[in-house]
ROVEX-996263 format. One record per residue (C-alpha): residue number from 1; x, y, z; residue in three letters. Coordinates in Angstrom, 2 decimals, padded with zeros to 5 digits, always signed. Example, Ala and Ser with C-alpha at 12.3 -4.5 7.8 and 13.67 -1.06 7.14 Angstrom:
+------+---------+---------+---------+------+
! resi !    east !   north !      up ! resn !
+------+---------+---------+---------+------+
!    1 ! +012.30 ! -004.50 ! +007.80 !  ala !
!    2 ! +013.67 ! -001.06 ! +007.14 !  ser !
+------+---------+---------+---------+------+
This chain:
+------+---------+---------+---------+------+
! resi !    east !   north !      up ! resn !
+------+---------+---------+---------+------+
!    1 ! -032.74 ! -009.33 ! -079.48 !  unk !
!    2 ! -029.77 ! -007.77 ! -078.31 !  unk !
!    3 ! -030.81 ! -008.33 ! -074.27 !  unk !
!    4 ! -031.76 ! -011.98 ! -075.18 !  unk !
!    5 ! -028.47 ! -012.41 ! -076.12 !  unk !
!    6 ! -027.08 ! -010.46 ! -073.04 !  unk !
!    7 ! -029.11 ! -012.18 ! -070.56 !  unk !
!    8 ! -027.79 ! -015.52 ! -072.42 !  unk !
!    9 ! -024.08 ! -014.29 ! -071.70 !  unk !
!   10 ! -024.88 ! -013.42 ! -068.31 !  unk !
!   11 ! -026.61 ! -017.25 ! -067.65 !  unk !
!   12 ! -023.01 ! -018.17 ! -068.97 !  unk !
!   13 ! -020.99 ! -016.35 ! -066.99 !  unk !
!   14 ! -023.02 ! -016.87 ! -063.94 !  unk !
!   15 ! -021.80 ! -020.96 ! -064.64 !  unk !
!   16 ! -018.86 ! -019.79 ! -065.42 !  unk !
!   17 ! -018.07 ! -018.46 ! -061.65 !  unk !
!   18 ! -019.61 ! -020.68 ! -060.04 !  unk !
!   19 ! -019.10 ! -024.11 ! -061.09 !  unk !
!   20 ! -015.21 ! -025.02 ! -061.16 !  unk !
!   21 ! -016.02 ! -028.14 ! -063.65 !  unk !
!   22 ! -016.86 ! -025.55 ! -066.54 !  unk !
!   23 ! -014.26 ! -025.28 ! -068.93 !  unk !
!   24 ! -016.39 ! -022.85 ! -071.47 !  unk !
!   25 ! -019.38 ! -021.58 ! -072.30 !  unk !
!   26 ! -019.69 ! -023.63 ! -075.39 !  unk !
!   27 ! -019.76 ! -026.67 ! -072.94 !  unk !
!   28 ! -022.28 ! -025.06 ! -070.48 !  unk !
!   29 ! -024.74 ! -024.01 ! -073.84 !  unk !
!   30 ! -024.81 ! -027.03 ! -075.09 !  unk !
!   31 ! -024.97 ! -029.82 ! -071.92 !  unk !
!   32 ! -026.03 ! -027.83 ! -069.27 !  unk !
!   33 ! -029.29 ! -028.94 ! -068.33 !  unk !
!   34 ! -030.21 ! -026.17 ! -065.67 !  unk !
!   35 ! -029.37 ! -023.61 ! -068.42 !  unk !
!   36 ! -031.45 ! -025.45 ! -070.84 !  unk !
!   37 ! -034.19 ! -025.37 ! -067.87 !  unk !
!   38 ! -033.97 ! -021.84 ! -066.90 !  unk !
!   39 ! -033.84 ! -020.54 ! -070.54 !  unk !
!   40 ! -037.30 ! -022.98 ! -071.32 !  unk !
!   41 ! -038.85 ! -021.33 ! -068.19 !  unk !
!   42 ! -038.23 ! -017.96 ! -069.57 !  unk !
!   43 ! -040.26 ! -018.54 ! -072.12 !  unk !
!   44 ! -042.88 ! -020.51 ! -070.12 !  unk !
!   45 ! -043.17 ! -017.54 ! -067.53 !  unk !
!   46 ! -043.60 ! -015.26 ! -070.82 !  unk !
!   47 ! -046.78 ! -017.20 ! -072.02 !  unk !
!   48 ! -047.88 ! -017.65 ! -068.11 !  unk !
!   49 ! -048.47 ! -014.47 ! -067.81 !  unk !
!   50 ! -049.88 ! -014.09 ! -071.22 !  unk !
!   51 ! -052.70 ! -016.26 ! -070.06 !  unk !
!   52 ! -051.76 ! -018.90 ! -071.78 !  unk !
!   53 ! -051.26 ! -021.09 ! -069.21 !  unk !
!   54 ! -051.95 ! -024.24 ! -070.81 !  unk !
!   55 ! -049.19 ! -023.95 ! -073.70 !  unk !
!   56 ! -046.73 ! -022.99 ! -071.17 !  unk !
!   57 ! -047.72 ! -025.76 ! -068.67 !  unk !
!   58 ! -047.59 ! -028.30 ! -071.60 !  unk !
!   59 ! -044.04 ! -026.65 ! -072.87 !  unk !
!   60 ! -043.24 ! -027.23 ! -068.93 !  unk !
!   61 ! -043.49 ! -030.70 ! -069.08 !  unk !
!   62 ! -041.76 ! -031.13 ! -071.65 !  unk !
!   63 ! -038.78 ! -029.48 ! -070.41 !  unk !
!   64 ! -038.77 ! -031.64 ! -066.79 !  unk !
!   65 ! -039.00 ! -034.67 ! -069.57 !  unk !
!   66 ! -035.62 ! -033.05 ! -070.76 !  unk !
!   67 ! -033.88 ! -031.71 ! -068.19 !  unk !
!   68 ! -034.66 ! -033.89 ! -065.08 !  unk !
!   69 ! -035.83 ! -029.99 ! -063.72 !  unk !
!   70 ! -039.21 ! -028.98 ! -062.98 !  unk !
!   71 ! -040.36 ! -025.36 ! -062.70 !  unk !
!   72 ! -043.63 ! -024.16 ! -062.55 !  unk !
!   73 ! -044.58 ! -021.91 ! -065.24 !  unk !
!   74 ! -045.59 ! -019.24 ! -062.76 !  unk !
!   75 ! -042.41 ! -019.09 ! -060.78 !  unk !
!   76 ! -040.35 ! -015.87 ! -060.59 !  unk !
!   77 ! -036.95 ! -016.64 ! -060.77 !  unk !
!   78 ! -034.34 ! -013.75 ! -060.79 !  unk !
!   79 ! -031.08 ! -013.11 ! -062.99 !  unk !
!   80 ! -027.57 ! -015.39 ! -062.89 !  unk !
!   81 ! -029.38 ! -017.93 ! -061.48 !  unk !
!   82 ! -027.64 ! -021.28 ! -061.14 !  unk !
!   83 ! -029.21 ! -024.74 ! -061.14 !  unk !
!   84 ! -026.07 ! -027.36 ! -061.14 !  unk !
!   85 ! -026.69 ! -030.86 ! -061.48 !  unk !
!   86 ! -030.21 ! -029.86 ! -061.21 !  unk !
!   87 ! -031.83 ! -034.22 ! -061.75 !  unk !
!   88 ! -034.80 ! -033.60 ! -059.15 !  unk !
!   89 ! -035.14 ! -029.66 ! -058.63 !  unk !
!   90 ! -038.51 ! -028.67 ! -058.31 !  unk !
!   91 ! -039.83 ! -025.22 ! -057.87 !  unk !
!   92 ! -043.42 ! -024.67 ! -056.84 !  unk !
!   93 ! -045.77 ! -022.03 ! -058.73 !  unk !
!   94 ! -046.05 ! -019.34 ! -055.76 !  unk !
!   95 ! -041.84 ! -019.26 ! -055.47 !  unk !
!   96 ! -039.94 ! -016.26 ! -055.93 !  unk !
!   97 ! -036.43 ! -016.82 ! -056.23 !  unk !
!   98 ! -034.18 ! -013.63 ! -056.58 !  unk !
!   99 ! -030.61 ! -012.89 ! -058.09 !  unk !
!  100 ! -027.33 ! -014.86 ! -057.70 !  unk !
!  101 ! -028.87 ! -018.17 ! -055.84 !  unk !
!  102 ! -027.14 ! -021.56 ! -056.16 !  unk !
!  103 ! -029.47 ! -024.58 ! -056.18 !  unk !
!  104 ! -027.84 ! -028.15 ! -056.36 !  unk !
!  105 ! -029.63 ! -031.32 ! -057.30 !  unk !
!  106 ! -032.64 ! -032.48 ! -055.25 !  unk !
!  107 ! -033.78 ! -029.01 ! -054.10 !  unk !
!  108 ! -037.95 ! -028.63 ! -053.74 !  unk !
!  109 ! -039.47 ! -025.64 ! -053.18 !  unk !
!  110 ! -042.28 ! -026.63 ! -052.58 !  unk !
!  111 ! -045.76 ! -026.00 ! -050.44 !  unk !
!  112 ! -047.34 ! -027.42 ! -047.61 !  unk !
!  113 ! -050.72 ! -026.52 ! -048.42 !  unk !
!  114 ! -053.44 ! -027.13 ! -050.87 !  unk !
!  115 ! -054.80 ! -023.53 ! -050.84 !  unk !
!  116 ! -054.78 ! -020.95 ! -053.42 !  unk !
!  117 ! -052.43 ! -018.23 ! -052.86 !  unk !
!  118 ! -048.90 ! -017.80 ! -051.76 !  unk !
!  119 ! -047.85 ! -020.95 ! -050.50 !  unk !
!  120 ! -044.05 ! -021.96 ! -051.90 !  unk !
!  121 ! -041.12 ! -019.99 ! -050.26 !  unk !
!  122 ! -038.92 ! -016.53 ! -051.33 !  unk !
!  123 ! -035.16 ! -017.10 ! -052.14 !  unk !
!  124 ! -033.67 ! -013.71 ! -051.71 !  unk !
!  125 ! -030.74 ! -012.72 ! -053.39 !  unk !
!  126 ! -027.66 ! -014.75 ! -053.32 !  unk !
!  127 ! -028.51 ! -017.75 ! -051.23 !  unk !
!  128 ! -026.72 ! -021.29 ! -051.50 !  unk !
!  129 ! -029.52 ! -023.82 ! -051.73 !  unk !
!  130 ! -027.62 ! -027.27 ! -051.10 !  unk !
!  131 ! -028.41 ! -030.77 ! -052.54 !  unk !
!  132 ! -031.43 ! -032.26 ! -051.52 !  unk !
!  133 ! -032.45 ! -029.68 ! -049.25 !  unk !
!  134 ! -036.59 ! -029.31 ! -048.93 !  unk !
!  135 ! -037.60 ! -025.50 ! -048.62 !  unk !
!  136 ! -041.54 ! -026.02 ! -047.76 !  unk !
!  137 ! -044.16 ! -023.25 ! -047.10 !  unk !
!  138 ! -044.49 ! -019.63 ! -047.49 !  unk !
!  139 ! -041.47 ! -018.82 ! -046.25 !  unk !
!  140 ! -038.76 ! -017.08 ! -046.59 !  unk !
!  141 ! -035.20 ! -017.67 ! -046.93 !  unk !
!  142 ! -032.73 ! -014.37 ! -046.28 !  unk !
!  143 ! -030.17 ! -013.16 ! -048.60 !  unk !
!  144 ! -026.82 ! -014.46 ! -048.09 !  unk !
!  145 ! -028.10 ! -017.52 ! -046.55 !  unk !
!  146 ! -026.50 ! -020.85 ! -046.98 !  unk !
!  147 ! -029.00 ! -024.05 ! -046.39 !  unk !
!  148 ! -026.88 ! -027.35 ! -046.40 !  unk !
!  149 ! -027.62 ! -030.70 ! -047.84 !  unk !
!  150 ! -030.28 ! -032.49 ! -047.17 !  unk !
!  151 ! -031.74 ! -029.83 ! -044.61 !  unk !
!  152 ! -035.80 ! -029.38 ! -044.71 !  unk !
!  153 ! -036.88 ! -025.79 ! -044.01 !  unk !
!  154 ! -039.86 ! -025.20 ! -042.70 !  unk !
!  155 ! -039.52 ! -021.84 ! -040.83 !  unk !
!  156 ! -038.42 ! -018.58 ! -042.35 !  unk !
!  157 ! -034.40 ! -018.13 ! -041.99 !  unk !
!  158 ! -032.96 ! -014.58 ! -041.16 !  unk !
!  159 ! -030.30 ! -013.49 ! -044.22 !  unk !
!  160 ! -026.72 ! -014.42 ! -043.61 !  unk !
!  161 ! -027.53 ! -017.87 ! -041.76 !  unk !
!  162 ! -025.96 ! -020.80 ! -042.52 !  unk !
!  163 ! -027.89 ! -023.87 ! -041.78 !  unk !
!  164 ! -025.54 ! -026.89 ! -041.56 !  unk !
!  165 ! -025.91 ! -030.81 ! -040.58 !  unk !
!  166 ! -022.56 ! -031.67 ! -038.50 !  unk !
!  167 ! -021.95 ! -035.06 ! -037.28 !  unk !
+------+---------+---------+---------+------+
């Protein structure tokens, strides 16, 4: 119980840092949707790979009714995670999404294929994912990595690249 609780601090903090409209975690626990999201999926993941796929997909569905957010059951998303104004995130079953990331509202990670397998991108640690952006296909986006607004992805990006839209 005690690392439920720890991991619940460390969602917290994570806000905390990185969101300059947080006044305190009280706030964040209690209106944060992409907290609410990531702490459902938690559980979802659990029972995903419990086999029991159908509760969590149904408990999935009911969190995107929720939170505006929805996140595949079967995604693997990392610690201190952030989703901020998160209306319209998606994240596609196959995506792996590792420690420290940002994701605004809008982002889909999503797949350009109907086969089975790997087919929705890798976040790697500490990547800036930026409203609306589209991250599509097995793919994979390097740590450090900042994609802009509105940018769609559709080749793997090397870590520490910042793709921006300048007019």
């Amino acid at each position: 119980m005690s690392s439920v609780i720890s991991r619940i601090r460390e969602d917290l903090d994570a806000v905390m840092l990185r969101d300059p409209a947080a006044r305190n975690q009280l706030e964040i626990f209690i209106t944060y949707p992409g907290v609410h999201a990531l702490w459902a999926h938690r559980v979802e993941h659990w029972l995903w790979k419990r086999k029991l796929k159908f509760i969590a997909r149904i408990l999935a569905s009911r969190t995107r009714k929720s939170t505006g957010i929805e996140i595949h059951p079967g995604a693997v998303i990392g610690r201190r995670v952030v989703i901020d104004h998160g209306m319209g995130v998606v994240i596609g079953e196959t995506s792996i999404i590792g420690d420290d990331v940002m994701i605004y509202h809008g982002v889909t990670l999503g797949g350009r294929t109907a086969t089975k397998g790997k087919r929705h991108p890798t976040i790697e640690n500490s990547v800036l994912l930026g409203a609306g952006c589209k991250i599509l296909g097995n793919i994979t986006i390097g740590a450090n990595s900042t994609i802009g607004a509105n940018q769609v992805v559709v080749n793997s990006v090397s870590k520490n690249t910042e793709l921006e839209f300048n007019i």
